[in-house]
C-alpha positions in Angstrom: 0.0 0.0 0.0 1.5 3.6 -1.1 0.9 6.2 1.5 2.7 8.9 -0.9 3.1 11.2 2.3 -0.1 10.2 3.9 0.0 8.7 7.4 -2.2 5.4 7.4 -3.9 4.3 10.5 -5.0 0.8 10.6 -7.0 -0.3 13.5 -6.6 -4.2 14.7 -8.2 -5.9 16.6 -7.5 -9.4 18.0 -10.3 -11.2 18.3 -9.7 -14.0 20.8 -7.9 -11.3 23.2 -11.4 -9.2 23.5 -13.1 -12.6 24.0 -11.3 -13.5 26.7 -11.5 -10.1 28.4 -15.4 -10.7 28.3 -14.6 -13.6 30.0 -12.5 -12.3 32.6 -15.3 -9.7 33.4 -17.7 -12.5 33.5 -15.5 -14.5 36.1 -14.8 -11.0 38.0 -18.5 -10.3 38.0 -19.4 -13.6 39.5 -16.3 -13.2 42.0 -17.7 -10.2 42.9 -21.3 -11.5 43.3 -19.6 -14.5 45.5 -18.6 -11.9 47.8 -21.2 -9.7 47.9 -23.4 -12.8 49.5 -20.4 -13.5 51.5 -19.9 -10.2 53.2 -23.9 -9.9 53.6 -24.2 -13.3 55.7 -20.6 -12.6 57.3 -19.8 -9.0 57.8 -23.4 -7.9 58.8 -25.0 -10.4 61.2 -27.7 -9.2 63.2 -26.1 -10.2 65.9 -22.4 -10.3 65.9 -22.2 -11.6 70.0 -20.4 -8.8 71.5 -23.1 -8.3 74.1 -24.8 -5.2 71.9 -27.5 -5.3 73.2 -27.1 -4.9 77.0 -23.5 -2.7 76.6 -23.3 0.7 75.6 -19.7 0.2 74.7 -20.2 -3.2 72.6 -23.3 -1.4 71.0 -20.3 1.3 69.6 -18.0 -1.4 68.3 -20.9 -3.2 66.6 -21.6 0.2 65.0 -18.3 0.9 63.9 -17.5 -2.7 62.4 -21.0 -2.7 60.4 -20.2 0.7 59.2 -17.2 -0.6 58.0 -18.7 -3.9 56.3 -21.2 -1.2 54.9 -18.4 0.2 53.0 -17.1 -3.3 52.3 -19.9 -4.0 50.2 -20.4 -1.2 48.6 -17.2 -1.8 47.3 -17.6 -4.8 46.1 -21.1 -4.1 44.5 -19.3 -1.0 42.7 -16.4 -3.6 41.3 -19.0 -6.4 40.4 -21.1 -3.5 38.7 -18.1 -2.3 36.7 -17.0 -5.2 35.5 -20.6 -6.0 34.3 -20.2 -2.2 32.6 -16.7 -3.3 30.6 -18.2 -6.9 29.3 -21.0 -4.9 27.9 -18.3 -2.4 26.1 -16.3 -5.4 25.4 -19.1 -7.2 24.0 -20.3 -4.0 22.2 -17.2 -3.6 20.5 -16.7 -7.1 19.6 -20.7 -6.7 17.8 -19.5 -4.2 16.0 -15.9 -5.7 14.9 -18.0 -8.1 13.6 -20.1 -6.1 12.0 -17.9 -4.4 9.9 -15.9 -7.5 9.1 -19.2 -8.5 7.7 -19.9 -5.6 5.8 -16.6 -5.4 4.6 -16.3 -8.9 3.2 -19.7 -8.2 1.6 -17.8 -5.5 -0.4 -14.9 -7.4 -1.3 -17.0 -10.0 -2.7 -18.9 -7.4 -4.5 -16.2 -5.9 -5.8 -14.6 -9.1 -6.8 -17.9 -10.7 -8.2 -17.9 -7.2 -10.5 -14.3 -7.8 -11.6 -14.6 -11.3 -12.9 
């Protein structure tokens, strides 16, 4: 291909790699949900057996740990939620990569079906 002074961008893209990042998403995003039950049942009991309920000072702690297992999961909703945001990007891209591979060997057979 001349370029004759022109500068040529070509954009690849490897199939099989974007593949397997929709299935790393989709392994991350279970992980994620795996945890997220987890930390519900474990980091947030009801009753975590400190004596809560009859001391003022147990009563704090059990604040201050299921504030922190609040934050806990939060964090791993947010991770479990973006990686369900990339597969859809990945998967969108990969739906359209196809989609212009289509198109495009629609053309070329076109073009060639016109030459011959």
């Amino acid at each position: 291909m001349s370029t004759r002074g022109r500068i040529v961008t070509v954009l690849e893209l490897d199939r099989e790699a974007l593949t397997r990042c929709i299935d790393a998403c989709d392994t991350l995003a279970g992980d994620m949900e795996a945890l997220l039950v987890r930390a519900r049942t474990e980091l947030a009991p009801d009753n975590m057996g400190f004596g809560e309920g009859h001391l003022p000072s147990a009563a704090a702690l059990t604040e201050k740990i299921r504030v922190n297992a609040t934050a806990a999961i939060a964090t791993l909703d947010a991770n479990r939620t973006r990686a369900l945001d990339m597969r859809a990007e990945f998967a969108k891209a990969l739906a359209a990569y196809d989609e212009q591979e289509s198109m495009t060997a629609g053309s070329v057979a076109a073009v060639s079906a016109d030459i011959s």
